[in-house]
C-alpha positions in Angstrom: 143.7 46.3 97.1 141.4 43.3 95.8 139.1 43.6 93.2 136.2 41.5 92.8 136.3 39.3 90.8 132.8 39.2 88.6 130.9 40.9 90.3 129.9 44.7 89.0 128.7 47.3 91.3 126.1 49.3 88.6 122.8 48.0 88.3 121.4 46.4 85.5 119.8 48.9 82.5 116.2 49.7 82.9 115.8 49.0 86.9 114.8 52.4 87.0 118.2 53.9 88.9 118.5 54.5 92.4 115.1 54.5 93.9 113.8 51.7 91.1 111.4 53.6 89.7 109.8 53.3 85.9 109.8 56.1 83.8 106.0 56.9 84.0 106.2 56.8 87.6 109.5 59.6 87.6 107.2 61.9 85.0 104.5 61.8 87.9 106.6 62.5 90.8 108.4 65.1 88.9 104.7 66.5 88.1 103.8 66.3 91.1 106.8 68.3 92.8 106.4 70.7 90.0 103.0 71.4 91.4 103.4 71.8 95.0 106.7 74.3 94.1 103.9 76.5 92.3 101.8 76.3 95.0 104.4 77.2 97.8 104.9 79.9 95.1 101.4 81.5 94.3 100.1 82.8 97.6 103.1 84.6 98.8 103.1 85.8 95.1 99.9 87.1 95.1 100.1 88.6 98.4 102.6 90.7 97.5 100.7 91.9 94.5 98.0 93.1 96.1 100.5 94.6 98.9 102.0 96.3 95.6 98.6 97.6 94.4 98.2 98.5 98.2 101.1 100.6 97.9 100.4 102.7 94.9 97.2 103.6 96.2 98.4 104.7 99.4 101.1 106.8 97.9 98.8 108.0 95.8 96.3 109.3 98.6 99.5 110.4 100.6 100.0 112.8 97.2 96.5 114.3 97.4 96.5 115.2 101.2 99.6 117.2 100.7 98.3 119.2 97.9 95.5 119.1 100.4 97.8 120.3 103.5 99.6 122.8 101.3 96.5 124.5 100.1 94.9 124.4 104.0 98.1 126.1 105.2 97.7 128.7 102.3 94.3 129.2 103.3 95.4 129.7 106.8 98.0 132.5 106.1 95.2 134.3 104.1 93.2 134.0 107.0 95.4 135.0 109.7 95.1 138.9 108.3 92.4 141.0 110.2 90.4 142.3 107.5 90.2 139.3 105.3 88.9 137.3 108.3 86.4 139.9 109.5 85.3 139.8 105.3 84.6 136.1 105.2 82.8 136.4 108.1 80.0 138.6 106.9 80.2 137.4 103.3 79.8 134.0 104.2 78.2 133.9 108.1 76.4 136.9 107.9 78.1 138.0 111.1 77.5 141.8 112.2 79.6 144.3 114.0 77.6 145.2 117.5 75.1 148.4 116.4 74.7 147.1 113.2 71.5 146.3 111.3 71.5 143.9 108.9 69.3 144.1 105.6 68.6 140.3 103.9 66.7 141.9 100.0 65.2 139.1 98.4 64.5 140.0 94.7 61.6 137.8 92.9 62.8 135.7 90.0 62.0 135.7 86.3 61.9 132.8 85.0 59.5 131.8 82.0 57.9 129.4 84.3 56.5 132.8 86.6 54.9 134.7 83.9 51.2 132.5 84.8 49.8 131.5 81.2 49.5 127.8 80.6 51.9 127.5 77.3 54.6 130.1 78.4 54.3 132.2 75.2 51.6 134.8 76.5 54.7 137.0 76.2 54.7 137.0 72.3 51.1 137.7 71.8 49.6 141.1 71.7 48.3 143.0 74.5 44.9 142.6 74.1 44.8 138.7 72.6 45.8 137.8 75.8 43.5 139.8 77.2 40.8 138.5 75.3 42.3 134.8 76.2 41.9 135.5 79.5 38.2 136.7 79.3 36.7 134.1 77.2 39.1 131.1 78.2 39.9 130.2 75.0 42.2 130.5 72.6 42.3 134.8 70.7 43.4 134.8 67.4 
């Protein structure tokens, strides 16, 4: 085993280290990397947000159709008696058993809009001021 005799293997302070690069030039590449890692990062970052988000609403819908299931197949239990289907079906279809005849009453309405005087409060007058209103087209005292 020689050694050299003079000669040093390091290099010389302020080359810049192994790839002989200045300072500046290091804060720049080191910038640089920094961005493209945050890049790389960001899209499969916010994919998997919005695949999150996805998720709760979906769980969320999947929640409401079994209440929705649960209160169909309640329905259809009530239903599956006889008499209760027979009763929906008249209440609600107006179905009729053969023989039958079926009445439709229409009663009128009374709303204050019906009663036919211009201001609606012909009600609260006497008898015969409206009378008179309606005679002379004006206005009884």
């Amino acid at each position: 085993m020689s050694r050299r005799s003079g000669k040093s293997t390091r290099p010389p302070a302020g080359t810049g280290g192994a790839f002989k690069l200045s300072s500046t030039r290091r804060a720049a590449v080191l910038a640089i990397l920094v961005c493209a890692m945050a890049l790389s990062v960001s899209v499969p970052l916010r994919t998997y947000l919005g695949q999150r988000d996805e998720l709760a609403d979906l769980e969320n819908r999947e929640h409401q159709l079994g209440e929705e299931v649960q209160r169909l197949a309640e329905r259809k239990t009530e239903l599956s008696e006889p008499q209760r289907l027979e009763t929906e079906a008249r209440e609600r279809l107006g179905y009729v058993r053969p023989g039958e005849t079926p009445y439709i009453v229409h009663l009128p309405s009374t709303s204050p809009g019906d009663s036919g005087g211009e201001d609606g409060d012909s009600e609260e007058k006497p008898w015969y001021q409206n009378l008179w209103k309606s005679l002379t087209g004006g206005e009884g005292k």
